[in-house]
C-alpha positions as semicolon CSV with decimal commas, in nm:
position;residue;x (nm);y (nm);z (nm)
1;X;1,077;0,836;-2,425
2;X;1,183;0,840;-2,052
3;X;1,526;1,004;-1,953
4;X;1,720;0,609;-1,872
5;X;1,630;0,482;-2,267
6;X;1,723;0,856;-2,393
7;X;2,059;0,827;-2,217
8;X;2,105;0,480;-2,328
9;X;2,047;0,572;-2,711
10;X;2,277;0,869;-2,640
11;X;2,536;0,619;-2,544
12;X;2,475;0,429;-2,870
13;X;2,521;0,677;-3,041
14;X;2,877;0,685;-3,262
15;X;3,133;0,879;-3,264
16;X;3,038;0,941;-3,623
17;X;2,693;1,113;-3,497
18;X;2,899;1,296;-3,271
19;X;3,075;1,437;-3,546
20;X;2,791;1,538;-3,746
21;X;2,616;1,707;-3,452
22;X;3,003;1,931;-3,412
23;X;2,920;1,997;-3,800
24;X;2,581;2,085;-3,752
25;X;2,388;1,857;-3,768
26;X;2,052;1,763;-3,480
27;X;1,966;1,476;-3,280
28;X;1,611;1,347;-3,355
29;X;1,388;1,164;-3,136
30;X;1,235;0,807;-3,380
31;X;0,936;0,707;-3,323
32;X;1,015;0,781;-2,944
33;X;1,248;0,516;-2,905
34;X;1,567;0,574;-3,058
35;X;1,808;0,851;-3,122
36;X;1,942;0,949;-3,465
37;X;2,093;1,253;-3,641
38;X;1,998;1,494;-3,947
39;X;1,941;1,824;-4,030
40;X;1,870;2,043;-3,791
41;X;1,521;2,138;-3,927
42;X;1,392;1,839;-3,949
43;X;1,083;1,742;-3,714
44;X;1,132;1,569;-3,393
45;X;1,459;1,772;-3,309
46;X;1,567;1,716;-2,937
47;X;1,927;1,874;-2,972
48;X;2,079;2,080;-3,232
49;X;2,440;2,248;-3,148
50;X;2,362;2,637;-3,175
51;X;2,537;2,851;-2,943
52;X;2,645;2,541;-2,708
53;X;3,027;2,569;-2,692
54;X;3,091;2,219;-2,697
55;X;3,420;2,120;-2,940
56;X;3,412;1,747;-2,840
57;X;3,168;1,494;-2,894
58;X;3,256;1,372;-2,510
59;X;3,139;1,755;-2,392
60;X;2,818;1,696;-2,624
61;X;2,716;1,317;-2,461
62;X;2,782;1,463;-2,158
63;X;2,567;1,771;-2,188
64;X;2,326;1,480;-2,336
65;X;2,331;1,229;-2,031
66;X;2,277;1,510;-1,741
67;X;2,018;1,725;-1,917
68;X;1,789;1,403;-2,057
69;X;1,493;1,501;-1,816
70;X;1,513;1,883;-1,903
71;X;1,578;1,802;-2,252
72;X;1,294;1,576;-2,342
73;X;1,042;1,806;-2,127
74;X;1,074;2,077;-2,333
75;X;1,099;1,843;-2,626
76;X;0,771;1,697;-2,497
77;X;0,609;2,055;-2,454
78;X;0,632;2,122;-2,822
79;X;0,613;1,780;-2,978
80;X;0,382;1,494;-2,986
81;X;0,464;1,135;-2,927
82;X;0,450;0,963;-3,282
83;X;0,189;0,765;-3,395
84;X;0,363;0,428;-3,401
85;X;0,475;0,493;-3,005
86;X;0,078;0,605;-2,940
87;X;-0,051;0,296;-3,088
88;X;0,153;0,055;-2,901
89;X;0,165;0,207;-2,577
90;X;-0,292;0,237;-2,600
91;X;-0,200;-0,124;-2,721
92;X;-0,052;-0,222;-2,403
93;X;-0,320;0,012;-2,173
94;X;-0,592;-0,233;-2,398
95;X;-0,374;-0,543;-2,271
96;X;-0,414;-0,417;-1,923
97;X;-0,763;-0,281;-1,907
98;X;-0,934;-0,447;-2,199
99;X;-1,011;-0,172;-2,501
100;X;-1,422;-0,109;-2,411
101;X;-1,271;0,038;-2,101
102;X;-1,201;0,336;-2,281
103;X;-1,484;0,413;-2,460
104;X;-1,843;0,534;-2,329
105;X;-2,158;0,593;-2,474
106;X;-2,355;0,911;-2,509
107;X;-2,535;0,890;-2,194
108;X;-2,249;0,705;-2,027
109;X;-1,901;0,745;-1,867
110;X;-1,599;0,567;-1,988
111;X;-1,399;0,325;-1,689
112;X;-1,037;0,492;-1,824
113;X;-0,931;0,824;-1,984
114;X;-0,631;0,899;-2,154
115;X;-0,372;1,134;-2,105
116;X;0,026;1,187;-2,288
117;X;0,181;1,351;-2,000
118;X;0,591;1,409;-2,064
119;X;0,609;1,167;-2,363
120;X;0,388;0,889;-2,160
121;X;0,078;0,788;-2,259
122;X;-0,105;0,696;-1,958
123;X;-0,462;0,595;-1,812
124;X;-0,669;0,731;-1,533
125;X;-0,976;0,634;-1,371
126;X;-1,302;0,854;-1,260
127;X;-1,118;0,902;-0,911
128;X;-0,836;1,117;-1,081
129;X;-0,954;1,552;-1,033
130;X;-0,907;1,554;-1,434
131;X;-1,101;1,246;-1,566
132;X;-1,302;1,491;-1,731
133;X;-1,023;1,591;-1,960
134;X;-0,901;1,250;-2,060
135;X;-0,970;1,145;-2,415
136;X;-1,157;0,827;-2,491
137;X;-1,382;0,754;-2,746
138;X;-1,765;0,796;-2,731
139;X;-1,985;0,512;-2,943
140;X;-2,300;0,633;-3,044
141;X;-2,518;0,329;-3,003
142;X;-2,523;0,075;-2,705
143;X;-2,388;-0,278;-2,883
144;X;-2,212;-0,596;-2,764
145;X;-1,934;-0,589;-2,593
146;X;-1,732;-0,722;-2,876
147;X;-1,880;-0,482;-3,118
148;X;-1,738;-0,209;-2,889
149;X;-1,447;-0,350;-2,817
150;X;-1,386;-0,365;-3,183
151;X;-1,472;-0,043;-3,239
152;X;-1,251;0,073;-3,025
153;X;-0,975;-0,130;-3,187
154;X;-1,046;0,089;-3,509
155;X;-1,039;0,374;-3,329
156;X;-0,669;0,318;-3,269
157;X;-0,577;0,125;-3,608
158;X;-0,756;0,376;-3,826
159;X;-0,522;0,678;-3,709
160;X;-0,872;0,852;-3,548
161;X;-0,764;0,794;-3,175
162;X;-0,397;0,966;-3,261
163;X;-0,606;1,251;-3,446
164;X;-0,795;1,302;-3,156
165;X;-0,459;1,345;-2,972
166;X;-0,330;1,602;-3,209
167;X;-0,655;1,764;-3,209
168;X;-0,661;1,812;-2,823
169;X;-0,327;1,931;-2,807
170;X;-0,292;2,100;-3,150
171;X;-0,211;2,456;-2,959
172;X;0,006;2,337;-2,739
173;X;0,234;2,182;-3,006
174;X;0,178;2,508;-3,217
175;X;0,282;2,710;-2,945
176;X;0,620;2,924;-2,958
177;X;0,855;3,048;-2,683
C-alpha cells in the first residue's frame, strides 16, 4: 500500500472505527489494500493508540493522513505484503513482461528479478547493481517456452513464489526494535 490509497482508506474510515481505535482498539492493513480495525494484537497492525494522546477521532485521522509514509515504512520493515497483494501485483509484472521473464535455468540468467521494496513489489533488469539479489525462479531443465511459462505460473498459484518471499526476508520480518 502506497501513502495516497492509505490516506484514502483512512478517510473511509467511520467515525465508528474511530471510536474503537479511542477504546483501544488497532488499525490493520487487508490484504494491502484497505484499512480496518481490531484488536490490537492482531497481525498486520499499522496503528494502535498506546501512549498517543489523541482524545478525538479528528486528532487520530489527522495523525493518520500526515504520518502515512512514516507509518507504512516501518509497517513495511516488519511486515510482509500478503499473499493475495503478491500474487496480483507478479500478476500484473507477468502482464507486462510475460512470466518466462522471470525465471532462468541452471546455467542461465533470468531477463527480470524481483524485489518488495516499501510494500511494492517491483521488477528489475540485469542493469540494476542488485540483480543478483532479486528472486526469480530457477527451472531445472531447458523446455518450451510454454512449458516454462507455465511453470512459472505455478510458481505463483501454488503459494511457492510467496514462500520464497518469506523465506528471503524471514529475518527481517522477525526482527525487533
Amino acid at each position: 500500500m502506497k501513502a495516497q490509497p492509505f490516506i484514502e482508506a483512512v478517510n473511509q474510515l467511520s467515525d465508528d472505527d474511530f471510536q474503537l481505535i479511542l477504546e483501544g482498539s488497532a488499525i490493520i492493513i487487508e490484504h494491502d489494500v484497505a484499512l480496518t480495525t481490531g484488536r490490537a494484537d492482531s497481525a498486520y497492525v499499522i496503528y494502535e493508540l498506546g501512549e498517543d494522546p489523541f482524545t478525538s477521532s479528528d486528532e487520530i485521522k489527522a495523525f493518520l493522513i500526515q504520518n502515512a509514509e512514516a507509518l507504512l515504512k516501518e509497517y513495511y520493515q516488519f511486515n510482509p505484503v500478503s499473499r493475495q497483494y503478491f500474487d496480483r501485483s507478479l500478476n500484473k509484472l507477468f502482464e507486462e513482461y510475460g512470466p518466462d521473464a522471470f525465471s532462468a535455468t541452471p546455467d542461465g540468467e533470468p531477463e527480470r528479478v524481483l524485489f518488495v521494496e516499501d510494500g511494492e513489489l517491483i521488477s528489475e533488469d540485469a542493469s540494476s547493481p542488485r540483480f543478483k539479489y532479486g528472486m526469480f525462479m530457477t527451472i531445472e531443465d531447458h523446455i518450451k517456452p510454454l512449458a516454462r511459462a507455465n511453470k512459472v505460473k505455478n510458481w505463483v498459484q501454488s503459494g511457492t513464489a510467496y514462500g520464497d518471499y518469506i523465506s528471503v526476508n524471514v529475518c527481517r520480518f522477525s526482527a525487533m526494535e
